[in-house]
C-alpha positions in Angstrom: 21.5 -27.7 25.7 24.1 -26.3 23.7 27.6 -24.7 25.0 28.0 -21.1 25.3 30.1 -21.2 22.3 27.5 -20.8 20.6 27.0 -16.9 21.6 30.4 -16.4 19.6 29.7 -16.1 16.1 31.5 -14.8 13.0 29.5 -12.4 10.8 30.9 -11.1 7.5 31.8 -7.0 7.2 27.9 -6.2 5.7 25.8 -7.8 8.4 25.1 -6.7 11.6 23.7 -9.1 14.2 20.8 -7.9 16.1 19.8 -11.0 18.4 23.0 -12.1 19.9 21.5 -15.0 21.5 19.1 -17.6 20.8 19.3 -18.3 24.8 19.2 -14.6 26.0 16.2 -13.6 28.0 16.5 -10.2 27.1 16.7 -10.9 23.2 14.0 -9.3 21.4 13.6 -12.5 19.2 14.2 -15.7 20.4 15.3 -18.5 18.5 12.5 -20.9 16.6 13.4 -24.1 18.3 13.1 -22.8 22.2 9.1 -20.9 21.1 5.7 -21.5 21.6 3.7 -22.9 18.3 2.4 -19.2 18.0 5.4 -17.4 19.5 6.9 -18.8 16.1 4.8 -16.3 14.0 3.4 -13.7 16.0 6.2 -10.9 15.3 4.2 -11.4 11.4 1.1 -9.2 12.8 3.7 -5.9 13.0 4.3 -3.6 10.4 7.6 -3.8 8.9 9.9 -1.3 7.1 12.6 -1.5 5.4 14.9 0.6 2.8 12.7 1.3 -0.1 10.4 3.2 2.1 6.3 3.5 1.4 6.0 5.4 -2.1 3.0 3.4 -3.6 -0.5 5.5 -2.6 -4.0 4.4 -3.9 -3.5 5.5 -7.5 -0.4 3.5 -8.0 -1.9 0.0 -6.3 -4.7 0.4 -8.7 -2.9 0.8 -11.7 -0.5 -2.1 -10.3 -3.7 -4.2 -10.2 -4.6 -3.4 -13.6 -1.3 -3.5 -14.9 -0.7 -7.1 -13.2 -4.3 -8.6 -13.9 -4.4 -7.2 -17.8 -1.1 -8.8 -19.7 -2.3 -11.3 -22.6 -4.9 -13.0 -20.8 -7.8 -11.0 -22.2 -6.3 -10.6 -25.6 -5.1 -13.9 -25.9 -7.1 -17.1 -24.3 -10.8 -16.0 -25.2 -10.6 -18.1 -28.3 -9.2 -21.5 -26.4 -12.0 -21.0 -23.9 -14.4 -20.9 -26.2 -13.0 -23.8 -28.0 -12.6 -25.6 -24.4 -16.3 -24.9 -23.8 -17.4 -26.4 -27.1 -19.0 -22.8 -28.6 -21.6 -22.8 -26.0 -22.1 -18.8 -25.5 -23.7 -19.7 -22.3 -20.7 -21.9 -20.6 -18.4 -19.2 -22.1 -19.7 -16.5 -20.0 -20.1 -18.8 -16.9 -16.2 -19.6 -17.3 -16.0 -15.4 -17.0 -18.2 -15.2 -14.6 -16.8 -18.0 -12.3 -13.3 -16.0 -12.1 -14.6 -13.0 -11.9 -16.3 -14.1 -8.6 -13.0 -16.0 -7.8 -11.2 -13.0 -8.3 -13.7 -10.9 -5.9 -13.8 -13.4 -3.5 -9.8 -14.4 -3.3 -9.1 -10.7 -3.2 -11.4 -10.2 -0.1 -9.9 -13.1 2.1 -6.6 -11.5 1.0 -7.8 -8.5 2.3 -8.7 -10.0 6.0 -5.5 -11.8 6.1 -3.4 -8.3 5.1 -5.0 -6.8 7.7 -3.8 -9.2 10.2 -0.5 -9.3 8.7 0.2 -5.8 7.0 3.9 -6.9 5.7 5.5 -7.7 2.2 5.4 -11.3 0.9 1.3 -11.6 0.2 0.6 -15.5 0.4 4.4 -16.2 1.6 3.8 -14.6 4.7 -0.1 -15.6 5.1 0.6 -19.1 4.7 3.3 -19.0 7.3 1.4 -17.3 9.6 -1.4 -20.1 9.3 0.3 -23.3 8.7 3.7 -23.0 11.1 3.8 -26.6 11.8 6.0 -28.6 10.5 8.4 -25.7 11.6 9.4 -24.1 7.8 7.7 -26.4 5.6 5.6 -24.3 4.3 7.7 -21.6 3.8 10.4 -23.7 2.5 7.7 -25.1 0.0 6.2 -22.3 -1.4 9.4 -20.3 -1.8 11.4 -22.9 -3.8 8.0 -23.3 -6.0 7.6 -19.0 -5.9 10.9 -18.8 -7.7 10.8 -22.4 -10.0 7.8 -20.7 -11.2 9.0 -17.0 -11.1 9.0 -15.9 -14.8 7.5 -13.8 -17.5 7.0 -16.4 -20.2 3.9 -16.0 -21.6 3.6 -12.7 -21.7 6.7 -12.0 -23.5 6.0 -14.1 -26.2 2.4 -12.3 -26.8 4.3 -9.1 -26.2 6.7 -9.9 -29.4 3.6 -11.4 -31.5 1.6 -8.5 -31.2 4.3 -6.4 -31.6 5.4 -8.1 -35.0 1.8 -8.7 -36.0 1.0 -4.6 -35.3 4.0 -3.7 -37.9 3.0 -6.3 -40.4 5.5 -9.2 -39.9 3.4 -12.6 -40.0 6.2 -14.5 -41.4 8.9 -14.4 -38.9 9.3 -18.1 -37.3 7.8 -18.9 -34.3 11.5 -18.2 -32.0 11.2 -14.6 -33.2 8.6 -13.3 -31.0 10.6 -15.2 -28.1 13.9 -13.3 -28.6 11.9 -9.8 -28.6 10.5 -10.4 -26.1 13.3 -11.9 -24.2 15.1 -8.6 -25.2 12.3 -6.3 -23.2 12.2 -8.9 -20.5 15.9 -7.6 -20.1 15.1 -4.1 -20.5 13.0 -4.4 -18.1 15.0 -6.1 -15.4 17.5 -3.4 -15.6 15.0 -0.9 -15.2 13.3 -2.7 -11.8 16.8 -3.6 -10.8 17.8 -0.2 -10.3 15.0 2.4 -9.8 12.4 1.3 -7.9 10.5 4.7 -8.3 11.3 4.7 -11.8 9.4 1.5 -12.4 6.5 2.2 -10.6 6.1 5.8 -13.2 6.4 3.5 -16.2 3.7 1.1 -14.4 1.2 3.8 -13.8 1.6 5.8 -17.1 1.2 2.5 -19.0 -2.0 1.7 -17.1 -3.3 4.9 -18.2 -3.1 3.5 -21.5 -4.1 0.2 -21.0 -7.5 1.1 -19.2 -8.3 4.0 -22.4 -7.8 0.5 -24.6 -10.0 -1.3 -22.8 -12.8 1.1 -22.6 -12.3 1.0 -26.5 -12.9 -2.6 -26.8 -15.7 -2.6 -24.6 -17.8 -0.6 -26.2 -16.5 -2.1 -29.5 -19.3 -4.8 -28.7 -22.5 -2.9 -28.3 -21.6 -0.6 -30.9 -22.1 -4.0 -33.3 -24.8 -5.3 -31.2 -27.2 -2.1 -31.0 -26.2 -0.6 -33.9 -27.5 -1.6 -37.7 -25.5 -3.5 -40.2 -25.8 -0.6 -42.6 -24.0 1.5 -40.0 -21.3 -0.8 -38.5 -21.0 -3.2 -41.8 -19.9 -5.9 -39.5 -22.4 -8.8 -39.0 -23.7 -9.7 -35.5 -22.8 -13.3 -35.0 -25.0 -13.6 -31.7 -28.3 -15.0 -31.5 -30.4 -16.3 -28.7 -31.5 -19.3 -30.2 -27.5 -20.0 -29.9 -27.2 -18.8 -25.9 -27.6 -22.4 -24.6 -26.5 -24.4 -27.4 -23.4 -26.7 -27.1 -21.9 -27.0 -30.7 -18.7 -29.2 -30.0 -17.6 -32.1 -27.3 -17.5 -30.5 -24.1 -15.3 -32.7 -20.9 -15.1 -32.3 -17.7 -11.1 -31.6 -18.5 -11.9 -29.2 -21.1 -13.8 -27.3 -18.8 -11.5 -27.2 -15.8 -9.0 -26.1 -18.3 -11.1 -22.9 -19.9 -11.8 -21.8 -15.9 -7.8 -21.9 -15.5 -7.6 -19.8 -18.5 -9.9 -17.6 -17.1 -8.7 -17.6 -13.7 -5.3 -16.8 -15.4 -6.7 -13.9 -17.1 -8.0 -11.9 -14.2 -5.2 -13.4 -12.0 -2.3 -11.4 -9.9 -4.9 -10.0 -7.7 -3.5 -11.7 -5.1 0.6 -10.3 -5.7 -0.8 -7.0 -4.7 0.2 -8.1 -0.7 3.9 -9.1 -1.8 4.4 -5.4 -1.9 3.0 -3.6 1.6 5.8 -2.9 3.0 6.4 0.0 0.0 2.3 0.7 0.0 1.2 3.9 2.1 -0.7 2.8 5.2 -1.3 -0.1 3.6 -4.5 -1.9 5.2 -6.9 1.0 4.4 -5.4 1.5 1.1 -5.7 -1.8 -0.2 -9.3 -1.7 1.2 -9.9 0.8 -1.3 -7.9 0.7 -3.9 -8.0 -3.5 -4.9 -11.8 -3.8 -5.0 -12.1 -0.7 -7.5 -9.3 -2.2 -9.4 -11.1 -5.4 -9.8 -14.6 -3.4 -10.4 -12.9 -1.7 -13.3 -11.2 -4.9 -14.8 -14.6 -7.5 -14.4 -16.9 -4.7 -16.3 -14.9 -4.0 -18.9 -13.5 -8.0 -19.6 -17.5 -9.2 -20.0 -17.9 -6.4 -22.5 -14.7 -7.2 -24.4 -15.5 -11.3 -24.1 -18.9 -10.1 -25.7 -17.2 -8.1 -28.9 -15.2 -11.6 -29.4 -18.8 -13.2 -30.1 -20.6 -10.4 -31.5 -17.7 -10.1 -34.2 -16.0 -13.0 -34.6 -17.7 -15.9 -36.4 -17.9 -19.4 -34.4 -16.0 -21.0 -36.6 -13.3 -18.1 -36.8 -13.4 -17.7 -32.8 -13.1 -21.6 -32.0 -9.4 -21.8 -34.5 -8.2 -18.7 -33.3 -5.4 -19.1 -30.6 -3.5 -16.5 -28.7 -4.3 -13.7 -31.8 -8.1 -13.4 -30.8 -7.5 -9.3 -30.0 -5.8 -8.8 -32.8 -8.7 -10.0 -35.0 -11.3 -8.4 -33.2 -9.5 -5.3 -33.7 -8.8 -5.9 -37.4 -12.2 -6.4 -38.0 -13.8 -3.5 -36.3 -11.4 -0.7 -37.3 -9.7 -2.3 -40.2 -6.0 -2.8 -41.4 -4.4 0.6 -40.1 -6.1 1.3 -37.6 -6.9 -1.8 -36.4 -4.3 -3.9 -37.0 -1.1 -1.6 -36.7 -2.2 1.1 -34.0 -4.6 -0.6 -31.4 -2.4 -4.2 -32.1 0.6 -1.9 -31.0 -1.5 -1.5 -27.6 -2.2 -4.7 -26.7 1.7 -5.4 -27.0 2.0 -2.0 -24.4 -0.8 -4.0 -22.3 1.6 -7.2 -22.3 4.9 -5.1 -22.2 3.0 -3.6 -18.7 2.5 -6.8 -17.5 5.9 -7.7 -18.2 6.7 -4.9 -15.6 4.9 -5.2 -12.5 5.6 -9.3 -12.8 9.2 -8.6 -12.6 8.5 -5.7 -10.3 6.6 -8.4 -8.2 8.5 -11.2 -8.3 12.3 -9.3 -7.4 9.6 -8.3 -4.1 8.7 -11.9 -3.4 12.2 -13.2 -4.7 13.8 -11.3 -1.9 11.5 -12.3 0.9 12.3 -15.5 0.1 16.2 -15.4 0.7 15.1 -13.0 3.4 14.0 -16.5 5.2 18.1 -17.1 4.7 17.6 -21.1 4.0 18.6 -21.5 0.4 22.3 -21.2 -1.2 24.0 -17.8 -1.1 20.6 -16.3 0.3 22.2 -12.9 1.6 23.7 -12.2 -1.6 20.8 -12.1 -3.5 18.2 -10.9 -0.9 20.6 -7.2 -0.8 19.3 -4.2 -2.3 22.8 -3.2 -3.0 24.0 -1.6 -5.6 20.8 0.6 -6.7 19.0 0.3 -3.8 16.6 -2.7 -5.3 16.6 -6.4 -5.3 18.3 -6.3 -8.5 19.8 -9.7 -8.1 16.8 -11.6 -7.5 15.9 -10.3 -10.9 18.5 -13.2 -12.5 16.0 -15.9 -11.8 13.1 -15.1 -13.5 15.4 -13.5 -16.1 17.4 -16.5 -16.8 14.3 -18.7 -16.5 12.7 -17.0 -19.0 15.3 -16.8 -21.0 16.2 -20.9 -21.3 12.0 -21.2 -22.0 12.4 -18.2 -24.6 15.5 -18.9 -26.6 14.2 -23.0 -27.2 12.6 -23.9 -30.2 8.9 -25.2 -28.3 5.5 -26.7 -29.9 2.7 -23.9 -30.8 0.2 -25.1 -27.7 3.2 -24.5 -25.0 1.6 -21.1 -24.3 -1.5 -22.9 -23.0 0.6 -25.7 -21.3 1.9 -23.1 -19.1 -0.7 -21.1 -18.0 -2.6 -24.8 -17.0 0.8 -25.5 -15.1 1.2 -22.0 -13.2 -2.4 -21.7 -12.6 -2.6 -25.4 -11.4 0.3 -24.9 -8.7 -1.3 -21.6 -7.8 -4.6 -22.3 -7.4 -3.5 -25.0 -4.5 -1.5 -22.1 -2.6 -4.5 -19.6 -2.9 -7.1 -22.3 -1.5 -4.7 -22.9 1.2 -4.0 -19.6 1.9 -8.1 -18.7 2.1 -8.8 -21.8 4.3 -6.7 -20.7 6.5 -9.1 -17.8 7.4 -10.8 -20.5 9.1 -8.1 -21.7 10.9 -7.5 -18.1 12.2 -10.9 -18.3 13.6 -10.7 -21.5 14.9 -7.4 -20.5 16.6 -8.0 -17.6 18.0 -12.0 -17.3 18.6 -13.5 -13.7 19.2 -10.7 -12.3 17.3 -12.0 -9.5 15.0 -9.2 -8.1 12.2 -9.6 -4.9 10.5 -11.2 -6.1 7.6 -13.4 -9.1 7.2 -14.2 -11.0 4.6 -17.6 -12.9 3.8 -17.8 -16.4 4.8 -19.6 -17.0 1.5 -16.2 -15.8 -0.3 -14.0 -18.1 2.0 -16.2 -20.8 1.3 -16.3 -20.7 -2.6 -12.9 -20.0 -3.0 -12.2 -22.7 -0.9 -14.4 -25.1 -2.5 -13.4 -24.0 -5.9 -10.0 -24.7 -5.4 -10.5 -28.0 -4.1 -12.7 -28.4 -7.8 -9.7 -27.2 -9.7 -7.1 -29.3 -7.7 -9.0 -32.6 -8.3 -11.1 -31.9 -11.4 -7.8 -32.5 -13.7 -6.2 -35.6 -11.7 -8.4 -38.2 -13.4 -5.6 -40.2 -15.1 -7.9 -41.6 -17.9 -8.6 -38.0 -19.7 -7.3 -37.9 -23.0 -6.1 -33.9 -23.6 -6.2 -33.3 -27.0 -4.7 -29.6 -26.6 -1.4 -30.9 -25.0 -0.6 -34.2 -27.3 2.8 -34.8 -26.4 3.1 -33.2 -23.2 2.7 -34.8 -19.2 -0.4 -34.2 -17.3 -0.2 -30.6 -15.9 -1.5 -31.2 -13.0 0.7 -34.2 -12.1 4.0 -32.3 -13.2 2.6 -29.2 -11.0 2.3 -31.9 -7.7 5.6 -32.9 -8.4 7.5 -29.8 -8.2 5.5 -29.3 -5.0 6.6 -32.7 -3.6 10.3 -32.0 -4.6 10.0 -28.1 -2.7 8.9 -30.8 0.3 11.9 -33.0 0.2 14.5 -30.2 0.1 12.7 -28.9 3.5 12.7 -32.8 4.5 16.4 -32.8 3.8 17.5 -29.6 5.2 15.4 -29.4 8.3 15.1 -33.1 9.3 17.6 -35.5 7.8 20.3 -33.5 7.6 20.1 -32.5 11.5 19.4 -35.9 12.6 22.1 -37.5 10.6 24.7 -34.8 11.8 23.2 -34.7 15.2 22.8 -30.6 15.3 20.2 -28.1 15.7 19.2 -25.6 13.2 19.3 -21.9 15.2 17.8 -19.1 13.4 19.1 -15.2 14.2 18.0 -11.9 12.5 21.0 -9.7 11.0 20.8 -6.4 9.7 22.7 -5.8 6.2 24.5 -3.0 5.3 21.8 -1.6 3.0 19.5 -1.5 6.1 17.7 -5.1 5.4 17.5 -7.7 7.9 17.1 -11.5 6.9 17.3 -14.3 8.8 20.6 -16.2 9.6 20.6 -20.2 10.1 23.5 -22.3 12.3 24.1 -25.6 12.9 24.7 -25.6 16.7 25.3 -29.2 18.8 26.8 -30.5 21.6 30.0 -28.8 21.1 28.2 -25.0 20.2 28.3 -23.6 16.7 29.0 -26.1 13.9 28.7 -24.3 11.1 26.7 -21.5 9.0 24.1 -22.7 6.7 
């Protein structure tokens, strides 16, 4: 056992220590290395509060979920699922309808395990509260991959195509979209960085907007579809001879791909959870509020997804990249209208995407360096100056900003929604499994909400199907000519977030014959994060 030494520790002038000793009886927390397996993680069942206080109600989760789920997806990957699908109107709407479920299903096993453990962090904090052994792999893991893969990409890019395409500028290079939106992705930063209430106005009044679009689109379809030519002058390119038919190569690759792009299209229904702690009683509000949210967003996406093919000709639909919106728009209410005022709204849509992911990701950014075991973690997991994690705003900023300000190939856009939605899709199957686990664990337990263990199981299942589906080494992509398999790059990120937690938590100890000790300080700005020594035979070493 360590020397008492250890007791006496040094703390810097904005932390406060609240367990004094990991060897007190009378501590309230007790350190990791002296607990039960469950001990480890129990405290994860209790609410939590913290500075930012509860501020979010029912209104503002939904239009969080809307404003999270609806960026670009919708607008943007229609036309490359069709294209993945080979033009089979049948396979196109089973991709829909295959996320959709996912999306119904994931949000419902989210919903059992945020009713178990109603705090901030969303998969984070599940995932530790299911798979604690080894002792911080998991967390160590999915945090370094949560902020590696913390950024706004995508969406900026369609928000400054749109935006150029709405005021007429088709010529511009490809880097200029990427600097506007680089330059809102900034904006935006400093907005989230320091008024959390003011950022959560801008995300409901833009979600306002956003669902008014999208019952416009909608009913764009069956205004074409029911109506006669001589009224709508736009020919109905659906026929039900067509429904079944397959008019180009379709691959098992191909296939997996157009689900991810679906599944990316209705994802962030799962980041809803990395925000409780600001939620009003949270566990009855998400109840409510995420399966109307996902109610609104299903309906309205199969009637958009049928404008695309009412409207758009196959051949049109099948070249047609990220600018499928814009033409379906263009088409239906011509170069004016169409083109320069409802284009302008599908940039909003992205630009509101653009702000819950940041709002999101500062959230999860700071629970992360809440856990205390990465570099110069109580810096960046303070709220000070503004009273928001404005510093853990710099990564997905400056990410973002390397991705955005290099000159990249047209198809990178697809490359990383296949990447992100790879990685993810492992986390979220892991995450759902672990329901099972839970039961398995702790039998006769009943949590405040349970979930269907039909949705478990295909979400689940599916996940498994997406994980292995796009490891065959001997499919040829011929969307990403030039790049790595995305699935293999995805695994090894993953394995490198392992080997730092191999380093740090086993070699490193072993080699320098220590024990890591973990304590709980509370910051100045009312946080408390987690503090990590290096304690051996002669009592503290040193301070990771």
């Amino acid at each position: 056992m360590a020397s008492d030494s250890c007791d006496k520790r040094s703390y810097t002038a904005d932390e406060q220590i609240i367990v004094e000793s990991a060897f007190d009886e009378t501590a309230t927390d007790l350190s990791l290395t002296h607990l039960k397996s469950f001990d480890e993680v129990a405290h994860l069942e209790n609410m939590e509060e913290t500075p930012l206080g509860r501020h979010i109600g029912s209104f503002g989760v939904v239009m969080m979920l809307v404003q999270r789920i609806i960026g670009s997806g919708i607008f943007a990957v229609s036309g490359s699922i069709y294209r993945d699908v080979g033009g089979s109107p049948f396979l196109f709407f089973f991709v829909w309808l295959c996320a959709g479920y996912m999306s119904f299903a994931g949000i419902f096993c989210f919903l059992e395990l945020g009713s178990i453990v109603p705090r901030s962090g969303g998969m984070k904090v599940f995932l530790e509260y299911v798979y604690y052994k080894p002792r911080m792999m998991i967390t160590v893991s999915f945090g370094i991959y949560s902020i590696l893969f913390g950024f706004v990409i995508t969406n900026a890019i369609i928000f400054g195509e749109y935006t150029l395409y709405a005021f007429g500028y088709e010529d511009m290079g490809s880097q200029s979209p990427k600097h506007l939106g680089l330059l809102f992705v900034v904006f935006m930063c400093v907005v989230n960085g320091t008024s959390a209430h003011l950022a959560v106005k801008l995300q409901n009044i833009v979600g306002v907007l956003k669902l008014s679009m999208l019952f416009l689109m909608a009913l764009s379809g069956l205004w074409v579809l029911l109506l006669p030519h001589s009224i709508t002058h736009i020919d109905n390119n659906v026929h039900f001879s067509d429904i079944f038919a397959i008019k180009r190569e379709v691959t098992l690759g191909s296939f997996s791909s157009a689900l991810l792009k679906g599944i990316f299209s209705l994802g962030g229904w799962q980041t809803a959870h990395v925000v409780t702690n600001e939620i009003q009683n949270p566990v009855k509000t998400m109840n409510f509020a995420a399966p109307l949210a996902l109610t609104i967003i299903n309906v309205c996406y199969f009637f958009i997804n049928l404008s695309y093919l009412v409207v758009i000709p196959d051949g049109d639909l099948n070249d047609l990249q990220e600018m499928v919106g814009s033409v379906l728009m263009e088409k239906l209410f011509g170069y004016t209208l169409g083109r320069q005022i409802l284009t302008s709204t599908v940039a909003v849509s992205a630009a509101g995407n653009i702000m819950v992911v940041l709002y999101h990701i500062s959230r999860m950014n700071q629970e992360i360096f809440r856990e205390g075991f990465l570099p110069f973690s109580r810096f960046f997991a303070s709220n000070q100056p503004f009273g928001s994690p404005m510093r853990c705003l710099l990564f997905p900023l400056v990410i973002s900003a390397v991705f955005l300000l290099i000159s990249t190939p047209d198809n990178v856009y697809n490359y990383v929604i296949d990447l992100e939605g790879y990685s993810l899709q492992i986390f979220v199957g892991l995450v759902c499994f672990g329901i099972f686990v839970i039961h398995h664990r702790r039998p006769g337990f009943q949590p405040k909400f349970k979930a269907n263990p039909v949705h478990v199981i295909f979400v689940t299942l599916f996940s498994l199907f997406m994980f292995i589906a796009p490891l065959n080494p001997f499919s040829k992509s011929t969307e990403f000519k030039g790049f790595p398999n995305y699935a293999y790059v995805a695994l090894g990120v993953i394995v490198v977030c392992c080997v730092y937690w191999l380093v740090m938590f086993k070699v490193l100890p072993a080699v320098g014959h220590y024990q890591l000790e973990q304590e709980t300080v509370l910051l100045s700005d009312g946080l408390t994060m987690k503090k990590w020594s290096k304690v051996g035979d002669y009592g503290n070493l040193d301070v990771v």
